[in-house]
C-alpha positions in Angstrom: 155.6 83.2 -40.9 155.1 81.3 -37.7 158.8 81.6 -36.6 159.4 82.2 -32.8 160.7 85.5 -32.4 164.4 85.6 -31.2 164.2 88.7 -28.2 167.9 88.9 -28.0 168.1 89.0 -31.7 165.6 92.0 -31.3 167.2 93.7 -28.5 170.8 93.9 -30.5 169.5 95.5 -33.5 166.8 98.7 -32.2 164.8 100.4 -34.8 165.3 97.2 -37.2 161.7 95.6 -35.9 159.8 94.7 -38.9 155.8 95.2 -38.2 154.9 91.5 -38.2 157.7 91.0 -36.0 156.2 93.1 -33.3 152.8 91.7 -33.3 154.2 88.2 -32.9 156.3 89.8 -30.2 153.5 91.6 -28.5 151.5 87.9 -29.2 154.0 86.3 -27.3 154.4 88.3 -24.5 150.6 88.9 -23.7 148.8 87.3 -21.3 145.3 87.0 -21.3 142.8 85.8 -18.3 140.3 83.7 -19.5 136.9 85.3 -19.7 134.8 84.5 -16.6 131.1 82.9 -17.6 128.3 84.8 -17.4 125.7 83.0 -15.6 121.8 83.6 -16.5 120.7 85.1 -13.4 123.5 88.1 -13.8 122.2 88.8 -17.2 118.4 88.6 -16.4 118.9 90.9 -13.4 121.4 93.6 -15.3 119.3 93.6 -18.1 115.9 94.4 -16.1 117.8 97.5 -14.2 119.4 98.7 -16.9 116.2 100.4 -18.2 114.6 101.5 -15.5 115.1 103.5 -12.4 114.3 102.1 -8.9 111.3 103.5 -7.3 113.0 104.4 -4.3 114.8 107.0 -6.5 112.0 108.1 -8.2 110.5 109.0 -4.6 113.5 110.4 -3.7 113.5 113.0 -6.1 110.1 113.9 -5.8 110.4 114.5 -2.1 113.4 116.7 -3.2 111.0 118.6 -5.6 108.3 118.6 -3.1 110.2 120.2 -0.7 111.3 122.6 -3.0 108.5 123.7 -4.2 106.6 123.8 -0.8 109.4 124.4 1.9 111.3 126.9 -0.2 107.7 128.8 -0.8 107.5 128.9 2.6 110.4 130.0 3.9 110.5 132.8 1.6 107.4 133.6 2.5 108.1 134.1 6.3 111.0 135.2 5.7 109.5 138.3 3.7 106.9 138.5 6.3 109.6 139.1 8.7 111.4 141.3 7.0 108.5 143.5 6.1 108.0 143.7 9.9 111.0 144.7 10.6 112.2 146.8 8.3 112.3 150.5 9.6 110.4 151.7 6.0 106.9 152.8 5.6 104.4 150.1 5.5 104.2 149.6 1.6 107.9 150.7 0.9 108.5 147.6 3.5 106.4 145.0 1.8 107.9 145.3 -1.9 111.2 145.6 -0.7 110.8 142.4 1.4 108.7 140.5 -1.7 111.3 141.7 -3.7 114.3 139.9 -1.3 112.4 136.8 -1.1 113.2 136.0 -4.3 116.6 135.7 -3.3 115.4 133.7 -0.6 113.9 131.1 -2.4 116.8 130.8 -5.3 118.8 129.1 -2.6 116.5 127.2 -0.4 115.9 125.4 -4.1 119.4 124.8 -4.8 119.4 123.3 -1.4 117.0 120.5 -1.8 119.3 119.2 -4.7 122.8 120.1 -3.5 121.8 117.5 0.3 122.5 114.1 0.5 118.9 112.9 1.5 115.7 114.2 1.2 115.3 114.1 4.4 118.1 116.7 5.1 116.8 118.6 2.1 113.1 118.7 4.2 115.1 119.5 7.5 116.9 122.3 6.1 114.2 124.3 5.2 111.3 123.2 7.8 113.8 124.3 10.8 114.7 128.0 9.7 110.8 128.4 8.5 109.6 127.4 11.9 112.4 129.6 13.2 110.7 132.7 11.2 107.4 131.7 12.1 108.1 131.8 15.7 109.7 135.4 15.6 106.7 136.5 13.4 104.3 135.4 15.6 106.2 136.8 18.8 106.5 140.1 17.2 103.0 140.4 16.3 102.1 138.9 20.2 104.1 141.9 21.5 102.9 144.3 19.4 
């Protein structure tokens, strides 16, 4: 059973390969690299993170929830206060139309804390318009 396999015998007759042929063929012609050694300090450092998240994540995504939460409140808040400002309506006709936008105000100012790279972008994203709304509020109500 342990006969070397003759490839040009193989070669002249296709379709004739018997199955114990081929695995002593495909035995033969495999090469395998010999497993590098784990050493302990790999396996006592990969098996500590692979539970558990870094806390520097963890922060990371709360910041991203934070500002969500809070920023995207906010902007949709000014930015309905704006709108009910401006909006040539009657006072109340003004005010639930612009509530009523907010919400889809606030849909994506969520979906852009997730969709930035950093928190930090997330928090900038929605802190510069908001200020941006809050200083055309406030100038409109100065002037009026």
């Amino acid at each position: 059973m342990d006969d070397p396999v003759d490839v040009e015998s193989l070669n002249q007759q296709p379709g004739r390969l018997h199955l114990h042929q081929a695995a002593r063929l495909m035995e033969a012609l495999s090469v395998s690299a010999p497993m590098p050694e784990k050493r302990r300090g790999q396996v006592k450092r990969n098996a500590r993170r692979s539970g558990a998240v870094p806390v520097r994540q963890r922060l990371a995504v709360a910041s991203r929830v934070a500002a969500a939460l809070i920023g995207g409140y906010a902007l949709s808040a000014l930015s309905s206060m704006c709108l009910a400002q401006f909006l040539p309506l009657a006072r109340a006709e003004a005010v639930v139309l612009a509530m009523t936008l907010s919400f889809l105000v606030y849909l994506p100012a969520v979906l852009w804390c997730f969709a930035c790279r950093t928190a930090w972008r997330a928090w900038f994203g929605l802190l510069l318009p908001s200020a941006v709304l809050g200083a055309v509020y406030a100038s409109a109500r100065w002037l009026s």
